[in-house]
C-alpha positions in Angstrom: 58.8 20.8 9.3 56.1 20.2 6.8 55.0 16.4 6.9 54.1 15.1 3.2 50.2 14.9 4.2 50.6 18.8 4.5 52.7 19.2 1.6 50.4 21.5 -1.4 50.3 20.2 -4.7 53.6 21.5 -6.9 51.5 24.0 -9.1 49.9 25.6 -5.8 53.2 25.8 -4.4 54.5 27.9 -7.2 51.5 30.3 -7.1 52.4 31.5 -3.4 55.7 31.6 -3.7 55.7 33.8 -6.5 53.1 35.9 -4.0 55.7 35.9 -1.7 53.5 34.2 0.6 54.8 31.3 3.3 53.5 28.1 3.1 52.9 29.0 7.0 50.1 31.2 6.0 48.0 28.9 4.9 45.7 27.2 7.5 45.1 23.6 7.7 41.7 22.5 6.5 39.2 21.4 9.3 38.8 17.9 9.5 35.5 16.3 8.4 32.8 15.9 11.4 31.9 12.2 11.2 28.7 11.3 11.5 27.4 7.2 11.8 24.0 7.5 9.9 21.7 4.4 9.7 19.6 4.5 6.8 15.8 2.3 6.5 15.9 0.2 3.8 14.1 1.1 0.3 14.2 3.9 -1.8 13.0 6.2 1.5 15.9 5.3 3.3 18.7 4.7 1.1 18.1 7.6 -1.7 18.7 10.8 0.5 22.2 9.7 1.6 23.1 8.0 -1.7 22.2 10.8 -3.3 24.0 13.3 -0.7 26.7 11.5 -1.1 27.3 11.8 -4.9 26.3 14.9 -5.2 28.9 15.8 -2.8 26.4 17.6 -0.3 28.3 15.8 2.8 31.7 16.9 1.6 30.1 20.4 1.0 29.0 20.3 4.7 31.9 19.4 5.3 31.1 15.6 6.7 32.1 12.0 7.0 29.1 10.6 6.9 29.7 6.8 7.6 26.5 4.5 6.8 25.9 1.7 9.2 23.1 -1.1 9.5 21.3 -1.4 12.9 21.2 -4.9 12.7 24.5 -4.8 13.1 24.1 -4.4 16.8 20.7 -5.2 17.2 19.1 -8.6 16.5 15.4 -6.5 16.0 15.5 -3.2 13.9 12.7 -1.7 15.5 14.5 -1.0 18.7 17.3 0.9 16.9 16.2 4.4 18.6 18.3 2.5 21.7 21.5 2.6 19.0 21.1 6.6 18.6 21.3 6.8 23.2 24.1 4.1 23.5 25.9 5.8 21.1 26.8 3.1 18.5 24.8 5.4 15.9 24.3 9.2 15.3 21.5 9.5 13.3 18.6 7.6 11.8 16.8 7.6 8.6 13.0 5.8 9.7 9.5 6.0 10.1 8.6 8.6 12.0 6.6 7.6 14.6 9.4 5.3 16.1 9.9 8.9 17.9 7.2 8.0 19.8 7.8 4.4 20.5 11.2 5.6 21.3 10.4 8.0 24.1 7.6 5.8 25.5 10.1 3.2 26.1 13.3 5.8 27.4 15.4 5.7 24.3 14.2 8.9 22.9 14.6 10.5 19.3 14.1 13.8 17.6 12.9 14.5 14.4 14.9 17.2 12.8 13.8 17.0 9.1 11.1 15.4 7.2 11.9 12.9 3.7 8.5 11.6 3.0 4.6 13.4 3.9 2.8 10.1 2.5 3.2 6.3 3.8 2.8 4.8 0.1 0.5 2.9 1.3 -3.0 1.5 -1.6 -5.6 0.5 0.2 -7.3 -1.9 -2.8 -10.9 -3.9 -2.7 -11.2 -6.9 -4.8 -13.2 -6.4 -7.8 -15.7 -9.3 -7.4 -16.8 -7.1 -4.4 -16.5 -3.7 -5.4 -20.1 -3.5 -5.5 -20.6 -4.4 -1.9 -17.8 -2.6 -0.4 -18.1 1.7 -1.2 -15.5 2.7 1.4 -14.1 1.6 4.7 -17.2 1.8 6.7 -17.9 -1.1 4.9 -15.0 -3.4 5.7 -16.9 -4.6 9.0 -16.6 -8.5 8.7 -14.5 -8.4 5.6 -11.1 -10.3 4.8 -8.5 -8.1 4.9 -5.0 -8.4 3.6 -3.0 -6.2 5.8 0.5 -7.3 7.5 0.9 -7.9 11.2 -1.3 -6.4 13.7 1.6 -3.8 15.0 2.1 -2.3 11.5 1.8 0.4 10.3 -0.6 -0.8 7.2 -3.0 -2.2 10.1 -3.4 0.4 12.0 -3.8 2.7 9.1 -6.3 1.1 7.6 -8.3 0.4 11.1 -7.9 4.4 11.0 -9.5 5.2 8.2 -12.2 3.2 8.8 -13.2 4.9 11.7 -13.0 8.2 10.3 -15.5 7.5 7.8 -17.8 5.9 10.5 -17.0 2.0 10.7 -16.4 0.2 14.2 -12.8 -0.1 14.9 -10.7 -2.9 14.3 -14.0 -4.8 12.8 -12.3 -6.2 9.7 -10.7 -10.2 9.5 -7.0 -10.0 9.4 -6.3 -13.0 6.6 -3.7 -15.5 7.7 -0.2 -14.9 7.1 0.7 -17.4 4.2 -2.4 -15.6 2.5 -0.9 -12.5 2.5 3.0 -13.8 2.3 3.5 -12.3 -1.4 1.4 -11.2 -4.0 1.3 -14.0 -6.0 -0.6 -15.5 -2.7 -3.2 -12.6 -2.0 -3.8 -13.1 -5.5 -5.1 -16.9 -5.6 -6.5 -15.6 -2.0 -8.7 -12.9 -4.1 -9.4 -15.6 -6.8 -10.8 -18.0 -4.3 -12.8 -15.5 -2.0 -10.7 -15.4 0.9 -8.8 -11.4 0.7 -12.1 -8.7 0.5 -9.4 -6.0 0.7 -5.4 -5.3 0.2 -3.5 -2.4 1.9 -0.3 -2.5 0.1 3.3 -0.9 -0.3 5.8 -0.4 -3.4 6.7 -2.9 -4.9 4.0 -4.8 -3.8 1.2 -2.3 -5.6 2.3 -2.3 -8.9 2.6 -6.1 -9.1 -0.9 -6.2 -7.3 -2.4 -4.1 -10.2 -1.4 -6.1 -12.8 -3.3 -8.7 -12.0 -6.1 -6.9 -13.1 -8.5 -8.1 -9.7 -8.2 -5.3 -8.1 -9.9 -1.3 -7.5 -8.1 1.3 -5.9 -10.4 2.6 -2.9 -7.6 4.9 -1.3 -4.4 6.2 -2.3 -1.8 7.4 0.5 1.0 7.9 -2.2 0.8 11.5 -2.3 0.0 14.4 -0.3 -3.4 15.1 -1.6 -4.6 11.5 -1.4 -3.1 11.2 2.1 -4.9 14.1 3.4 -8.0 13.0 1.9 -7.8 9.7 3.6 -6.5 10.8 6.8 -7.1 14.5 6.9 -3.8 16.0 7.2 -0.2 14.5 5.6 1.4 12.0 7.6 5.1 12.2 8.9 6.6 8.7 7.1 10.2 8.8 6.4 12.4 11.3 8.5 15.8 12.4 9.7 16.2 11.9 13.4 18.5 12.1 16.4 18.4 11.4 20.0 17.9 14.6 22.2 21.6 14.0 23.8 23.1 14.3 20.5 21.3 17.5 19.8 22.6 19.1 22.6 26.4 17.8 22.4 26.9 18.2 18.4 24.2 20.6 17.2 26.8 21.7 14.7 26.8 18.2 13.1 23.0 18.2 13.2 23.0 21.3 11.5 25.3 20.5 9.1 24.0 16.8 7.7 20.2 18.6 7.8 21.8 21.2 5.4 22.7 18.1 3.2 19.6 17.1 3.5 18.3 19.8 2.7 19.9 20.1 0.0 19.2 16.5 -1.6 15.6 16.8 -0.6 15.7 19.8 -3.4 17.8 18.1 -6.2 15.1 15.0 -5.6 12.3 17.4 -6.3 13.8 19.3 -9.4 14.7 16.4 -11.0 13.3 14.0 -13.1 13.5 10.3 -11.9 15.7 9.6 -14.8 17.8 12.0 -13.6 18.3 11.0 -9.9 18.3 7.2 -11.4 21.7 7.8 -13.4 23.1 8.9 -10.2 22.7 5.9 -8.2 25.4 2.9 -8.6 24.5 -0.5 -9.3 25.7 -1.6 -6.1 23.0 0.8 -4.5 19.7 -1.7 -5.7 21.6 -5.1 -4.7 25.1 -5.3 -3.9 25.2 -9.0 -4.9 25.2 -7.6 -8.4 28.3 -5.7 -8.3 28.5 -2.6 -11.0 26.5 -4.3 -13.7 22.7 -4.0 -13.3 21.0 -6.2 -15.0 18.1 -4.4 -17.8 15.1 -5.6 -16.3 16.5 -5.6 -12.6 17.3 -1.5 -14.2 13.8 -1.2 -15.6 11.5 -2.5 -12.3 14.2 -0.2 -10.4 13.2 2.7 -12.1 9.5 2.3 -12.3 9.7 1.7 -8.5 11.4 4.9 -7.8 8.9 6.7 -10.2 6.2 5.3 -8.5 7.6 6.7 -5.1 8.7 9.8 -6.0 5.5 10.8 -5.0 5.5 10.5 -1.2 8.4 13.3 -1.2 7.7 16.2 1.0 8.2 19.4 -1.6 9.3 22.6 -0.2 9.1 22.8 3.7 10.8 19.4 5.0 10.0 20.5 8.5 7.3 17.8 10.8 4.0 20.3 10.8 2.9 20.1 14.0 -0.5 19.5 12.9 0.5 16.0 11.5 2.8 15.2 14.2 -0.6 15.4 16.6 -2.7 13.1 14.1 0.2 10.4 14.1 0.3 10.8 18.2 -3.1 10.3 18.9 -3.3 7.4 16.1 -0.5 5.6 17.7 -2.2 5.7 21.3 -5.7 5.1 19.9 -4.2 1.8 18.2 -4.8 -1.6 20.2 -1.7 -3.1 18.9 -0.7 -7.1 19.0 0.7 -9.0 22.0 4.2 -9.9 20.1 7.3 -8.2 21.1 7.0 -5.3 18.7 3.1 -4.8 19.4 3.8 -4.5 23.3 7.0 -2.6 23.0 4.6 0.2 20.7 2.1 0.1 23.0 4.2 1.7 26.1 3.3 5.0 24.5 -0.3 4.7 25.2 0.8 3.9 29.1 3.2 7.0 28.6 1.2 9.6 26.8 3.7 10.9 24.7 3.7 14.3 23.5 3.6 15.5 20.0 6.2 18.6 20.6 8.5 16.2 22.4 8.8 14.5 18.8 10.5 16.6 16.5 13.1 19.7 16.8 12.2 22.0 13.5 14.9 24.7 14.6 17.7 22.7 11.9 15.3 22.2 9.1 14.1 25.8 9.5 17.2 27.3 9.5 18.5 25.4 6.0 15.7 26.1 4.2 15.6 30.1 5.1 19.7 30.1 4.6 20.0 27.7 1.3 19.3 29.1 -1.8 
């Protein structure tokens, strides 16, 4: 007997019964592999799989991709590689060197495809002492805006620094209701106590137009993040925990494929284009289906602004980058708070580069997608 959910729609019917074909015949479609992916907030995070989504690239692949929020189970997002081991998530869209911090502290995580080669990170000097201040080498002494000391923008910027031949960690890290929001670093510039900013979207743009600043470095791009750090930096990537690999690599093969696939669309498209197929409901739910015109406008200028850090063409972690944010991460001195200690395991355990990222998936879309 052939339950209603099996029953073919009328017209279809008709067609193979005037084949002389038996409903029999025709096999049951597979049912969708579910997958529980937790995207990072901001456009990074959210865009691939809202994108994938609408475009229909999950359905293609033939998934349920189910979107969940770590804090759901976790009270501190930066422990969520634990989530991908226990289970209560499949995949992750996040920084990528949480692989590292992962594996240092036995909650590993793979890398199996890359969203962004550039942190989007400006590095900014304040104008009234541009003069005195030609590149980091000079930021010895100097009042810097730059988030807490585990971040990401900290050790970055400590980085860079040294590279061009200043002592590490030399620079004054600016108290935290300085450098709270930019209306604050910006009476903090006006009354001499911010030197230097190190700044994310949308934070930049609104930094700009306040006219007090010079851009010194610009990690928003390939080309300027090479220059600053001499290679591209793994920032935004897909990744699993090495358990799931090994028990669904047909799922991970199927959602990088998406991927993939979405990572393309994103960079033949205008930001226009990839705007008008977002919902409303995808910048702030509390909105509903109605976005506002100037909530629609700073939207859009932010995602053109990002666009930027998108990895074109190979989505795979080079390995040559993957070594750079390694030895980074263990050369960094990072905070006593919870998060600072729980990075710094992986100086104790001397992670690996290789044992950060799994190419074989990515490799394997972009030689079999066209």
């Amino acid at each position: 007997m052939i339950t209603p959910a099996r029953l073919l729609p009328f017209a279809a019917l008709l067609g193979l019964l005037a084949l002389g074909l038996s409903t029999s015949c025709v096999p049951a479609a597979p049912a969708p592999v579910k997958v529980k992916l937790a995207p990072m907030p901001g456009f990074g995070g959210y865009l691939v799989p809202a994108l994938a989504a609408k475009l229909g690239y999950f359905a293609q692949e033939g998934l349920d991709v189910e979107l969940k929020d770590v804090m759901d189970f976790h009270p501190v997002d930066w422990r969520s590689t634990e989530l991908l081991n226990s289970g209560e998530i499949d995949a992750e869209i996040c920084w990528y060197h949480r692989t590292i911090y992962g594996i240092a502290n036995k909650a590993p995580a793979k890398a199996v495809v890359l969203l962004e080669d550039s942190p989007g990170i400006s590095i900014f000097v304040a104008n009234k002492v541009k003069d005195q201040i030609k590149s980091a080498a000079d930021f010895n002494g100097r009042r810097v805006a730059i988030s807490d000391g585990f971040s990401t923008k900290h050790f970055l910027t400590d980085y860079i620094a040294t590279r061009v031949g200043g002592a590490p960690d030399s620079f004054i890290q600016v108290p935290k209701e300085i450098q709270a929001s930019v209306p604050s670093i910006v009476n903090g510039i006006k009354a001499g106590q911010v030197d230097v900013v190190t700044i994310m979207e949308p934070k930049t743009s609104q930094l700009v137009a306040s006219n007090l600043v010079t851009l010194m470095y610009d990690l928003n791009n390939a080309e300027g993040t090479k220059k600053a750090l001499g290679d591209v930096w793994p920032t935004r990537c897909l990744y699993v925990s090495p358990e799931f690999i090994k028990a669904h690599p047909d799922a991970v093969q199927r959602l990088v494929n998406a991927v993939v696939r979405t990572m393309r669309y994103i960079n033949t498209h205008t930001a226009e284009e990839i705007f008008a197929q977002l919902p409303a409901s995808y910048f702030d739910p509390h909105l509903g289906n109605s976005l506002r015109a100037a909530d629609k406008a700073a939207k859009l200028a932010e995602l053109k602004n990002v666009l930027p850090t998108f990895a074109r063409g190979d989505y795979s972690i080079p390995p040559t980058s993957a070594q750079l944010v390694v030895k980074v991460v263990l050369d960094t001195p990072f905070d006593d708070s919870d998060e600072g200690k729980y990075r710094a395991v992986a100086r104790e355990v001397q992670v690996k580069p290789e044992e950060t990222y799994d190419n074989s998936f990515v490799e394997k879309a972009m030689r079999n997608i066209k």
